[in-house]
N, CA, C and O atoms as a GROMACS GRO file, in nm:
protein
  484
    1UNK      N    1  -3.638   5.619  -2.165
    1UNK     CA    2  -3.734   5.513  -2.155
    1UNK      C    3  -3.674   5.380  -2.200
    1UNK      O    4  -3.684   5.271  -2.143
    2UNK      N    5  -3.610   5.412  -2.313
    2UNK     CA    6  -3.546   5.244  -2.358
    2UNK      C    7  -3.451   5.223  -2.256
    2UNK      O    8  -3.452   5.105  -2.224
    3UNK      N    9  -3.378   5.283  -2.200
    3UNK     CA   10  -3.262   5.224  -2.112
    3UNK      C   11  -3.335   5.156  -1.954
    3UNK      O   12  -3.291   5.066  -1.883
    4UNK      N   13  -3.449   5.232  -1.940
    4UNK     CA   14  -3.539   5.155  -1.786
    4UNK      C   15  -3.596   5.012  -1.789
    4UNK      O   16  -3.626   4.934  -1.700
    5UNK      N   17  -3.602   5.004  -1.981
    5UNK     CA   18  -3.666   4.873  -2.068
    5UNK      C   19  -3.582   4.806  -2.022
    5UNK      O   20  -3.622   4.728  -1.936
    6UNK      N   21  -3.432   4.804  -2.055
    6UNK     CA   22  -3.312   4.736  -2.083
    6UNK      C   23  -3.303   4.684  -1.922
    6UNK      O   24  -3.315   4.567  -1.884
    7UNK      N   25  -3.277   4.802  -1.841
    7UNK     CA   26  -3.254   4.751  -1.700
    7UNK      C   27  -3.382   4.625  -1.636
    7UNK      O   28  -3.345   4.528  -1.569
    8UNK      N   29  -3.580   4.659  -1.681
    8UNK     CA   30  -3.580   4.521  -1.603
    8UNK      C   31  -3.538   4.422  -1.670
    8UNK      O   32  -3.510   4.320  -1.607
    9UNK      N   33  -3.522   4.423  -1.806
    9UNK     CA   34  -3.486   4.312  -1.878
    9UNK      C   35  -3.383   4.210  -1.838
    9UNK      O   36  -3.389   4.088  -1.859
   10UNK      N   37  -3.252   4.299  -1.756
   10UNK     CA   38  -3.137   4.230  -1.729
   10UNK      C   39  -3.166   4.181  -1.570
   10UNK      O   40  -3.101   4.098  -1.508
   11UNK      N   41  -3.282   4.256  -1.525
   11UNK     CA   42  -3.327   4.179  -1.353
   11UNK      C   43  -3.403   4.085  -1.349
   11UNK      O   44  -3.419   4.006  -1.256
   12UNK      N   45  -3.475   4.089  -1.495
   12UNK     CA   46  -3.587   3.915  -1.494
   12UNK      C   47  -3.477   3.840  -1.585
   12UNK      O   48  -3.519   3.725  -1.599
   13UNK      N   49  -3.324   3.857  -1.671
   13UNK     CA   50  -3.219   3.762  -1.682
   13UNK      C   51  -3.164   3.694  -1.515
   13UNK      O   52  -3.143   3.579  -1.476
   14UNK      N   53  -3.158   3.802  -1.463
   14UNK     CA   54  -3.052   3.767  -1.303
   14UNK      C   55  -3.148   3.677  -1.271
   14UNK      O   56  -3.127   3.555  -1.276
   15UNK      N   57  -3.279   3.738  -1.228
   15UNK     CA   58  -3.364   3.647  -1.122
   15UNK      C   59  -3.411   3.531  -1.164
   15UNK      O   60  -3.453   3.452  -1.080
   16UNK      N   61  -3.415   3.496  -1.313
   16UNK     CA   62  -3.419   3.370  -1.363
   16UNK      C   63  -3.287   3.253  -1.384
   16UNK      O   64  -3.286   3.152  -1.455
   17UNK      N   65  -3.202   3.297  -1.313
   17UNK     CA   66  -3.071   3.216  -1.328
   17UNK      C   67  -3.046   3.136  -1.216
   17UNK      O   68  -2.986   3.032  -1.242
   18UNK      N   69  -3.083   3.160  -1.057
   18UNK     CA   70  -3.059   3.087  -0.994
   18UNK      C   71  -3.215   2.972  -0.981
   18UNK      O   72  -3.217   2.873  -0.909
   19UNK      N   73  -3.324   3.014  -1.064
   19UNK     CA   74  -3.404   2.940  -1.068
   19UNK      C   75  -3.362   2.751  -1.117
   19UNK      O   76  -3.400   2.643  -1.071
   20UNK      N   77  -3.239   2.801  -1.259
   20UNK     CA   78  -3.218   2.732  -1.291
   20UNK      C   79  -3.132   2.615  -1.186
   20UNK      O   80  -3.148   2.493  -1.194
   21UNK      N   81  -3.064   2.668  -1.115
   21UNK     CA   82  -2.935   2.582  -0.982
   21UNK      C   83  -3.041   2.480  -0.924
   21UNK      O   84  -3.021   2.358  -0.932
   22UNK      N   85  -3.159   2.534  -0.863
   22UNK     CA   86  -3.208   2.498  -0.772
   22UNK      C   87  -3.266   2.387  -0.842
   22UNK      O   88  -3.277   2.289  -0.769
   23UNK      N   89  -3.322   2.362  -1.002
   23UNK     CA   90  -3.370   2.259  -1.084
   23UNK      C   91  -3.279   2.194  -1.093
   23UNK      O   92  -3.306   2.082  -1.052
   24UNK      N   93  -3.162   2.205  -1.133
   24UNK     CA   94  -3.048   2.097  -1.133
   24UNK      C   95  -3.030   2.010  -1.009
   24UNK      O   96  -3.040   1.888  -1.021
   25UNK      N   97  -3.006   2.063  -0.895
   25UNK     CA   98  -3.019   2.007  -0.789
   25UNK      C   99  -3.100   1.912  -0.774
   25UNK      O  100  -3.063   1.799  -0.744
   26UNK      N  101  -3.220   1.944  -0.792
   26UNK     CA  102  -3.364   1.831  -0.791
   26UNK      C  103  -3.294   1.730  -0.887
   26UNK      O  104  -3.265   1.619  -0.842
   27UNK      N  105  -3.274   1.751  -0.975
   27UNK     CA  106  -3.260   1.622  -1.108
   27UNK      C  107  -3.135   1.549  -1.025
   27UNK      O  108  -3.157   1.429  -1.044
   28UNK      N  109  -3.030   1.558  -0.952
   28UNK     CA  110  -2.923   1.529  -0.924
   28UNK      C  111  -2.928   1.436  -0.796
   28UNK      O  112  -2.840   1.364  -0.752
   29UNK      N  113  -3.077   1.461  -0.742
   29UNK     CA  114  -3.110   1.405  -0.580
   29UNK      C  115  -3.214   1.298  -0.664
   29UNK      O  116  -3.248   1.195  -0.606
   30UNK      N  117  -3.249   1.320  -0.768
   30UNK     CA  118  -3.359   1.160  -0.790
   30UNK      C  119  -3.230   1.130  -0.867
   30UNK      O  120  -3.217   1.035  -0.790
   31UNK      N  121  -3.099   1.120  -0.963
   31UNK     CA  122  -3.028   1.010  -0.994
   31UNK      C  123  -2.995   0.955  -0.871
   31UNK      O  124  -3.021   0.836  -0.855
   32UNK      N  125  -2.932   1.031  -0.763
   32UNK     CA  126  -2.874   0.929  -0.659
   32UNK      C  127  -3.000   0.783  -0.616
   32UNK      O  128  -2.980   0.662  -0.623
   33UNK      N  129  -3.102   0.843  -0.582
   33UNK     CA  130  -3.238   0.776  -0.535
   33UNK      C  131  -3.249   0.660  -0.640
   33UNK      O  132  -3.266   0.544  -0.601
   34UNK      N  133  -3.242   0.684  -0.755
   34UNK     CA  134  -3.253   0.584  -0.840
   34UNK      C  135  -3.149   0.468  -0.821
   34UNK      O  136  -3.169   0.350  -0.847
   35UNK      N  137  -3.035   0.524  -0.771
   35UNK     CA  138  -2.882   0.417  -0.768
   35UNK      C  139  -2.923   0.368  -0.648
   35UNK      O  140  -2.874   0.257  -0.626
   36UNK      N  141  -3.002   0.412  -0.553
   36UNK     CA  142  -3.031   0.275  -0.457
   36UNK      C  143  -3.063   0.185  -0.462
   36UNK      O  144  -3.016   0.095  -0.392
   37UNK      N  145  -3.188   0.163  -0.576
   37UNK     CA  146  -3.227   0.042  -0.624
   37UNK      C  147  -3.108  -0.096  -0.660
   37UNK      O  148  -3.000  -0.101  -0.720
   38UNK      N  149  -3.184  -0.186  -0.597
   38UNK     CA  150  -3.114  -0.307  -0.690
   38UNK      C  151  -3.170  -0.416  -0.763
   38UNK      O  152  -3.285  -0.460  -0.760
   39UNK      N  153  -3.049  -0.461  -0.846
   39UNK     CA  154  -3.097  -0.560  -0.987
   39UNK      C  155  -3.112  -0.700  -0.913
   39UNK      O  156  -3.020  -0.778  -0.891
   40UNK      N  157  -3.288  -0.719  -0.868
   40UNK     CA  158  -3.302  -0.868  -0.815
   40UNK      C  159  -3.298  -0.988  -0.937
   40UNK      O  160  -3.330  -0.930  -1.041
   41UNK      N  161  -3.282  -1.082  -0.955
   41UNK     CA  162  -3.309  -1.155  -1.029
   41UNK      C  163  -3.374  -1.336  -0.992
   41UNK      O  164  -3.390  -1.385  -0.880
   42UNK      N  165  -3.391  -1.380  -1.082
   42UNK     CA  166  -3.463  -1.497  -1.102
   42UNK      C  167  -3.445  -1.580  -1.188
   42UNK      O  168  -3.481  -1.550  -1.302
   43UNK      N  169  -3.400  -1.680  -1.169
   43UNK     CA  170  -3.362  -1.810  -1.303
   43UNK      C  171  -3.412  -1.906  -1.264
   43UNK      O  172  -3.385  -1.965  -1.159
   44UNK      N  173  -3.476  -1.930  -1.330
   44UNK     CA  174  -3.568  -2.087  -1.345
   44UNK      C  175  -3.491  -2.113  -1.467
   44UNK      O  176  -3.455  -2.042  -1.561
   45UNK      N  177  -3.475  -2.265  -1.431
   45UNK     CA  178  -3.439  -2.374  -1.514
   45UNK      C  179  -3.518  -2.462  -1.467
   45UNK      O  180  -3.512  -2.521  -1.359
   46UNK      N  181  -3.610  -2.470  -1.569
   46UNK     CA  182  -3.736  -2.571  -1.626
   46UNK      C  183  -3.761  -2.548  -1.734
   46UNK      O  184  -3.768  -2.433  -1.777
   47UNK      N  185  -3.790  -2.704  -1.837
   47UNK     CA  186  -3.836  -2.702  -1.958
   47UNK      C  187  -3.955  -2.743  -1.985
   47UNK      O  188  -4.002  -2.854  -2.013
   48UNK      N  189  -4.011  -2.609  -1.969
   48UNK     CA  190  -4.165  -2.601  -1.973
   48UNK      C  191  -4.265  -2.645  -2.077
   48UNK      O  192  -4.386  -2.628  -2.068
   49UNK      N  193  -4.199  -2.707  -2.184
   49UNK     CA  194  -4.247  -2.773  -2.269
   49UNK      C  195  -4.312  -2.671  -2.410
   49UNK      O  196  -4.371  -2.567  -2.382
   50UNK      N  197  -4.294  -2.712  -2.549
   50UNK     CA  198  -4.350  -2.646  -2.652
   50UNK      C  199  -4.493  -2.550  -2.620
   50UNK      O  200  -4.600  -2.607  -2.602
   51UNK      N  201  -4.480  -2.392  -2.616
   51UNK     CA  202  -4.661  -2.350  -2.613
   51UNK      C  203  -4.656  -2.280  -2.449
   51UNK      O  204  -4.728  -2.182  -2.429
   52UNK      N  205  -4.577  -2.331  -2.341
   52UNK     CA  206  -4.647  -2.303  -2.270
   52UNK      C  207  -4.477  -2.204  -2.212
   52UNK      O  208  -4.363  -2.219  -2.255
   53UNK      N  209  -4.533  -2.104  -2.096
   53UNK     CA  210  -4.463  -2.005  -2.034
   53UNK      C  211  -4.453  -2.061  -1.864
   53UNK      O  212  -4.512  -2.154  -1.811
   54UNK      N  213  -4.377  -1.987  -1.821
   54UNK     CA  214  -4.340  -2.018  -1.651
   54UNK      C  215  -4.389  -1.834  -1.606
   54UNK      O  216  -4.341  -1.730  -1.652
   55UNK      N  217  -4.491  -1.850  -1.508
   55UNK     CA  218  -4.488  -1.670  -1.436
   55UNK      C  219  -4.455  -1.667  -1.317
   55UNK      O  220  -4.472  -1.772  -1.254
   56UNK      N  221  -4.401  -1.553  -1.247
   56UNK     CA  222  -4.384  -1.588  -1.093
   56UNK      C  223  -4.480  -1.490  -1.021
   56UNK      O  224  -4.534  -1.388  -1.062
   57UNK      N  225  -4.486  -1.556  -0.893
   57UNK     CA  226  -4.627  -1.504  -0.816
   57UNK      C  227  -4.551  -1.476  -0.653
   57UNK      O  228  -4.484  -1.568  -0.605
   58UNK      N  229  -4.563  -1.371  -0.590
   58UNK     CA  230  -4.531  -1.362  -0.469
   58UNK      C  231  -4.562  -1.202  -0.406
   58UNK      O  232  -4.649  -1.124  -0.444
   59UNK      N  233  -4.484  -1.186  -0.320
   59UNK     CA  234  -4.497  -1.063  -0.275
   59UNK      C  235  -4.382  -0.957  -0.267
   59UNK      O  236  -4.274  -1.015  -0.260
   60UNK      N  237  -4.371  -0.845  -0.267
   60UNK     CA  238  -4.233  -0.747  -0.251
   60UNK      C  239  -4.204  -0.720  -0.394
   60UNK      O  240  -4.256  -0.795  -0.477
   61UNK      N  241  -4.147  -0.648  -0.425
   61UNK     CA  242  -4.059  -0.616  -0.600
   61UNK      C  243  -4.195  -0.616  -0.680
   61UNK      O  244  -4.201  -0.657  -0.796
   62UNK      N  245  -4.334  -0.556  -0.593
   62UNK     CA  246  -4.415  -0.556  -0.717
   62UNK      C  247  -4.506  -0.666  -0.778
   62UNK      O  248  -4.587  -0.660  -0.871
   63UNK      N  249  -4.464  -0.789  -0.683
   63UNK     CA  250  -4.522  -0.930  -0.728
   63UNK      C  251  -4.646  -0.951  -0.620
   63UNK      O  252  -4.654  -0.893  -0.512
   64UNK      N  253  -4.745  -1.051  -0.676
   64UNK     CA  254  -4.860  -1.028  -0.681
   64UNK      C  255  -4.884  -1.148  -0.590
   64UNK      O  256  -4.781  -1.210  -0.622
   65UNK      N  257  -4.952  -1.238  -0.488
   65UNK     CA  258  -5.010  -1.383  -0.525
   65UNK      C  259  -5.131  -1.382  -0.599
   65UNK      O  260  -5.190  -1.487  -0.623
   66UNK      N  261  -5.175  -1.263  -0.638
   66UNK     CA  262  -5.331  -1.311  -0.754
   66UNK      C  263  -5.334  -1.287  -0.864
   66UNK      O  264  -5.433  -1.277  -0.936
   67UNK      N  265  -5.157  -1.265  -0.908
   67UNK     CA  266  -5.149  -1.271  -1.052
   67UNK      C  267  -5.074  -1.254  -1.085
   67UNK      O  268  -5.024  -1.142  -1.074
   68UNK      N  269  -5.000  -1.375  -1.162
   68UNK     CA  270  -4.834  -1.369  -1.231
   68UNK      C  271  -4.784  -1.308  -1.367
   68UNK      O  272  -4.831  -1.298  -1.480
   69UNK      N  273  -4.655  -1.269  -1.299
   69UNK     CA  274  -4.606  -1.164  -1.380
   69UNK      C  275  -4.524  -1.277  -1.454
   69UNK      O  276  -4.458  -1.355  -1.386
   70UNK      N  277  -4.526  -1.291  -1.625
   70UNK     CA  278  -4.502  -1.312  -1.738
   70UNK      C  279  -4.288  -1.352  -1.720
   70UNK      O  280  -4.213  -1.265  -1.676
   71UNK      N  281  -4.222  -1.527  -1.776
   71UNK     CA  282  -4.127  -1.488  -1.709
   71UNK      C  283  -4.033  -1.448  -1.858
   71UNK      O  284  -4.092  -1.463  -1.965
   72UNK      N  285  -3.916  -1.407  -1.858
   72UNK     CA  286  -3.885  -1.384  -2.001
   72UNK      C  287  -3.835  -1.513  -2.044
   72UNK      O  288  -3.745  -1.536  -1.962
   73UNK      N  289  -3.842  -1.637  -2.145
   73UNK     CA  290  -3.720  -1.726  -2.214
   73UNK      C  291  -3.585  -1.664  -2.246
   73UNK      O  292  -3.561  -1.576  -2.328
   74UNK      N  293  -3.501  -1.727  -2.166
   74UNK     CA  294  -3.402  -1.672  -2.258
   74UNK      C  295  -3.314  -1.815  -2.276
   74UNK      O  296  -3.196  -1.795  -2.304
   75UNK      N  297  -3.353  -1.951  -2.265
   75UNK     CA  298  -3.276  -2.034  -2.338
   75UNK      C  299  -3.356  -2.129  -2.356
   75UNK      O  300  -3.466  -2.083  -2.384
   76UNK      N  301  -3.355  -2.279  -2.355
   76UNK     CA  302  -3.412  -2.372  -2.382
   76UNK      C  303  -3.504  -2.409  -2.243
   76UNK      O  304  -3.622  -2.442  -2.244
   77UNK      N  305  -3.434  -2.397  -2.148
   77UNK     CA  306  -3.464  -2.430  -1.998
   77UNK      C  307  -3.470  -2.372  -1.950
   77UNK      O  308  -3.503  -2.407  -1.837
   78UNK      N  309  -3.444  -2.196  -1.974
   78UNK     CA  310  -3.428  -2.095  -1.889
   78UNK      C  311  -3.533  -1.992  -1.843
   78UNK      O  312  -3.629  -1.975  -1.918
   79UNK      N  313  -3.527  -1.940  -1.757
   79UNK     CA  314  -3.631  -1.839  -1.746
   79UNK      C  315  -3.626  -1.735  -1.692
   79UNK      O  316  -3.669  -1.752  -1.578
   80UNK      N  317  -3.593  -1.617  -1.710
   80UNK     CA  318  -3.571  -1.457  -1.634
   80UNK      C  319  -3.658  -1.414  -1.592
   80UNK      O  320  -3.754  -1.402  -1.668
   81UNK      N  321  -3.668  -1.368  -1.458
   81UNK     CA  322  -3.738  -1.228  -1.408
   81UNK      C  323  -3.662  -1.153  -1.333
   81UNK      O  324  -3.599  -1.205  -1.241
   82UNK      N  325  -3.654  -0.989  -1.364
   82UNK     CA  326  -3.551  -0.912  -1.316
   82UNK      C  327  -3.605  -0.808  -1.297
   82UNK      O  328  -3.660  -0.740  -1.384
   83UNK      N  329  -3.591  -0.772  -1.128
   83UNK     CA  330  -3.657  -0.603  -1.117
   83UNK      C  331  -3.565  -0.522  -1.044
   83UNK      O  332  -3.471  -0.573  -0.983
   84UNK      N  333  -3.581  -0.429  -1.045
   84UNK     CA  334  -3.489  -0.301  -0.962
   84UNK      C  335  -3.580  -0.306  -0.844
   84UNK      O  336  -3.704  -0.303  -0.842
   85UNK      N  337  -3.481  -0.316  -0.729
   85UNK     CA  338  -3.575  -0.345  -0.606
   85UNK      C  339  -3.504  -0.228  -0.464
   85UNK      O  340  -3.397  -0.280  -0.433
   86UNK      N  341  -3.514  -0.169  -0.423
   86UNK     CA  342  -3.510  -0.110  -0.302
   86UNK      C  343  -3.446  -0.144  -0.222
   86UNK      O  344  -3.333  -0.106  -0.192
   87UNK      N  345  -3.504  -0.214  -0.182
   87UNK     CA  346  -3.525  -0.275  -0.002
   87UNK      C  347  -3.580  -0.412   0.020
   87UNK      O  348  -3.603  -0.458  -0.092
   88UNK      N  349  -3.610  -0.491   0.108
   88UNK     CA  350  -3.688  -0.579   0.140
   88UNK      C  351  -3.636  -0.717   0.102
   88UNK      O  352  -3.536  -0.750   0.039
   89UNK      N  353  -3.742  -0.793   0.163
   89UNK     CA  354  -3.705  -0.969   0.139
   89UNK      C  355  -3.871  -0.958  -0.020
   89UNK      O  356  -3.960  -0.878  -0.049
   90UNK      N  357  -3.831  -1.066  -0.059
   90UNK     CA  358  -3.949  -1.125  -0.159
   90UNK      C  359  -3.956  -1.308  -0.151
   90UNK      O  360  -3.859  -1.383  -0.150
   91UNK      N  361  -4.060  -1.336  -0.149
   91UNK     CA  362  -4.129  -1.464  -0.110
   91UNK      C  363  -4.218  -1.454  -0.261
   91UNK      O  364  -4.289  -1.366  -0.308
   92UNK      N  365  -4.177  -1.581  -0.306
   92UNK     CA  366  -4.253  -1.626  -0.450
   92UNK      C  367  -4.253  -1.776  -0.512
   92UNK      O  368  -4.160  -1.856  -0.500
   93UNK      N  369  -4.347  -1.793  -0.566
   93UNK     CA  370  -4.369  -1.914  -0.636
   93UNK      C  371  -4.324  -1.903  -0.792
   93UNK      O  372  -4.290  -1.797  -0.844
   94UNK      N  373  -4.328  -2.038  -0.864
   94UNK     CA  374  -4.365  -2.034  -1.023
   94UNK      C  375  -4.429  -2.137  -1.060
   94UNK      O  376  -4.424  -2.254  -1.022
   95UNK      N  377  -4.504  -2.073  -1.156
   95UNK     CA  378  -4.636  -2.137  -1.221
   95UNK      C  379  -4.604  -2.115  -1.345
   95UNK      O  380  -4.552  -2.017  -1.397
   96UNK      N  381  -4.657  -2.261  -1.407
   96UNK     CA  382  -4.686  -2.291  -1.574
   96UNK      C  383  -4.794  -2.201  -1.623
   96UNK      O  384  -4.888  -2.192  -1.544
   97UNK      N  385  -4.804  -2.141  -1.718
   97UNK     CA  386  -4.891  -2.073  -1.799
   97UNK      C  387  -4.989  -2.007  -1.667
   97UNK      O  388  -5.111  -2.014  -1.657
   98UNK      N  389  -4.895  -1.947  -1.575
   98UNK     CA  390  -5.017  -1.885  -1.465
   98UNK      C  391  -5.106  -1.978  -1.408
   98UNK      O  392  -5.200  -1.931  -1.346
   99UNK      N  393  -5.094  -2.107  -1.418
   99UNK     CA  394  -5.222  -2.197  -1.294
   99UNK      C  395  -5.155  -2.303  -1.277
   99UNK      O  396  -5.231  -2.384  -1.224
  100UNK      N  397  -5.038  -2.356  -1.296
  100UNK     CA  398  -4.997  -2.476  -1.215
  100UNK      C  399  -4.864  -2.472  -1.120
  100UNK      O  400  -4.746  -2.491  -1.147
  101UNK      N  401  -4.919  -2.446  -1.019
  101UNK     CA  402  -4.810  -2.387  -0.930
  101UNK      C  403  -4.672  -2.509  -0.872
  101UNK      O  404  -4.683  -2.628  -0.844
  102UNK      N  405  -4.572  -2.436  -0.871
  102UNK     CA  406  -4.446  -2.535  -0.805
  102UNK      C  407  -4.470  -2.604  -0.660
  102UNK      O  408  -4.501  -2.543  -0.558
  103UNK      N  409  -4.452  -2.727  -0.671
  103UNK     CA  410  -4.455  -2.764  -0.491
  103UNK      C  411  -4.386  -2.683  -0.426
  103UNK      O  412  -4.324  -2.583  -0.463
  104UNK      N  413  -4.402  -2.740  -0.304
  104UNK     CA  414  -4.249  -2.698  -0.208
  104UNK      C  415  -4.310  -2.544  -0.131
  104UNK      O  416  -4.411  -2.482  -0.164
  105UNK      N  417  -4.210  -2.509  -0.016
  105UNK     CA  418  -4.275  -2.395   0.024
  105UNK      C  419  -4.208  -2.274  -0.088
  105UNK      O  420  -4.120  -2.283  -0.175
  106UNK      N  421  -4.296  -2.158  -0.041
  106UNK     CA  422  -4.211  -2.021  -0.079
  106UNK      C  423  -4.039  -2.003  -0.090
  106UNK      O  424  -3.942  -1.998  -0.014
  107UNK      N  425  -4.067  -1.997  -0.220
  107UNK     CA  426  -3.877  -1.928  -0.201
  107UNK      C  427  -3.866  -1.749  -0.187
  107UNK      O  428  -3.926  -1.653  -0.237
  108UNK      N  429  -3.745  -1.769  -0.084
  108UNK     CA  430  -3.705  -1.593  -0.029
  108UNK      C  431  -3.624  -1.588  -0.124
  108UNK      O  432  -3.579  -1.677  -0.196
  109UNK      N  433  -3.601  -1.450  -0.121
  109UNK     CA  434  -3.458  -1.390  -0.184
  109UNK      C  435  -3.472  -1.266  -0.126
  109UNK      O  436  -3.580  -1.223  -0.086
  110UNK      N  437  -3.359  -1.202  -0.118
  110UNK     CA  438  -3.345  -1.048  -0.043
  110UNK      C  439  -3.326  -0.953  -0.162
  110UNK      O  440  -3.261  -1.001  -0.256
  111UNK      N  441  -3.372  -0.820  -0.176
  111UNK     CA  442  -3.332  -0.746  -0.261
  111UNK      C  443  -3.200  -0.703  -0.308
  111UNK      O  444  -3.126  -0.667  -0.217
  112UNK      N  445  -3.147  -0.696  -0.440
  112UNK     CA  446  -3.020  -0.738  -0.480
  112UNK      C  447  -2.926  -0.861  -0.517
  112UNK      O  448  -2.815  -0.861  -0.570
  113UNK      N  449  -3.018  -0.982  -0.466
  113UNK     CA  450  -2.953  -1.106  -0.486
  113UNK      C  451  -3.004  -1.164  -0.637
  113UNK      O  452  -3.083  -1.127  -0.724
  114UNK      N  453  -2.936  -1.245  -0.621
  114UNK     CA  454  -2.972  -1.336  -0.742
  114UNK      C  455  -3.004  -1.475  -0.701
  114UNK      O  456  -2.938  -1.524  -0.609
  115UNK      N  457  -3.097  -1.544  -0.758
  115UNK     CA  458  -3.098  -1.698  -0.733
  115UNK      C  459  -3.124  -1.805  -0.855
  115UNK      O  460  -3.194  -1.763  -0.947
  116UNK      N  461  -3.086  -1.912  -0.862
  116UNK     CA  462  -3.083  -1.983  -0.929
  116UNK      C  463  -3.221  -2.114  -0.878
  116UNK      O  464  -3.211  -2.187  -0.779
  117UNK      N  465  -3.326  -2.114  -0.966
  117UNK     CA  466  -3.434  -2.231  -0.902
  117UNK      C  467  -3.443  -2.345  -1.022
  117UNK      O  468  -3.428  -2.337  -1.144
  118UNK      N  469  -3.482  -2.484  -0.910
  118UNK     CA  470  -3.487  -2.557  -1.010
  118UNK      C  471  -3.627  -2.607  -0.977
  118UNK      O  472  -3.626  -2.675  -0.874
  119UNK      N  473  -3.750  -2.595  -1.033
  119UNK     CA  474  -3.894  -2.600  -0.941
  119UNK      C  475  -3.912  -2.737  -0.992
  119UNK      O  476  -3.849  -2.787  -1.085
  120UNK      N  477  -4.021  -2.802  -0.911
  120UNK     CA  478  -4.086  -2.950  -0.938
  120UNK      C  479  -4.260  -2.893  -0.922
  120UNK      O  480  -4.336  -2.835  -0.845
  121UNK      N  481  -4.255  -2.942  -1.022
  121UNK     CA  482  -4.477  -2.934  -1.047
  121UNK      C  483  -4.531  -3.070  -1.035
  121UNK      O  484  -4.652  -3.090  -1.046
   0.00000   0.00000   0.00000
């Protein structure tokens, strides 16, 4: 009786081992998926003055026109927004504290690029 124990014991070891291959695999097909993405970016240089923030508003990478996404400071004049993007073109504005929008038409950028803006309000 103990040795019939032993034997399924070592057939639910076997049959649980290639369970494991087939999970690795999965984890190995979303890193690649993830490396498609690319690092879009956004620099505003405007000095938006003591108190107040710059957000950008558009479409594609997640961006909105009915509500701007927050931009980061990272110098005196500077301003970051950076997303991991796919695919696609993106069309966007920037606005002071979310309601005073930049003249001028829409600026493009393609996913993966970088651009450098210098906006007029």
């Amino acid at each position: 009786m103990a040795r019939k124990a032993t034997t399924k014991a070592k057939e639910k070891v076997a049959s649980a081992k290639p369970a494991k291959k087939v999970a690795n695999k999965k984890a190995a097909c979303s890193c690649k998926a993830a490396s498609a993405n690319k690092l879009t970016r956004v620099l505003v240089k405007y000095n938006a003055g003591w108190g107040n923030q710059l957000f950008i508003r558009g479409t594609g990478a997640g961006l909105d026109w009915q509500r701007g996404i927050p931009m980061q400071c990272v110098g005196e004049d500077e301003w970051l927004w950076e997303q991991l993007v796919s695919k696609g073109d993106l069309a966007f504005k920037i606005l002071i504290n979310d309601e005073i929008w930049n003249t001028g038409d829409d600026i493009t950028l393609n996913a993966g690029d970088s651009i450098t803006v210098h906006p007029s309000f």
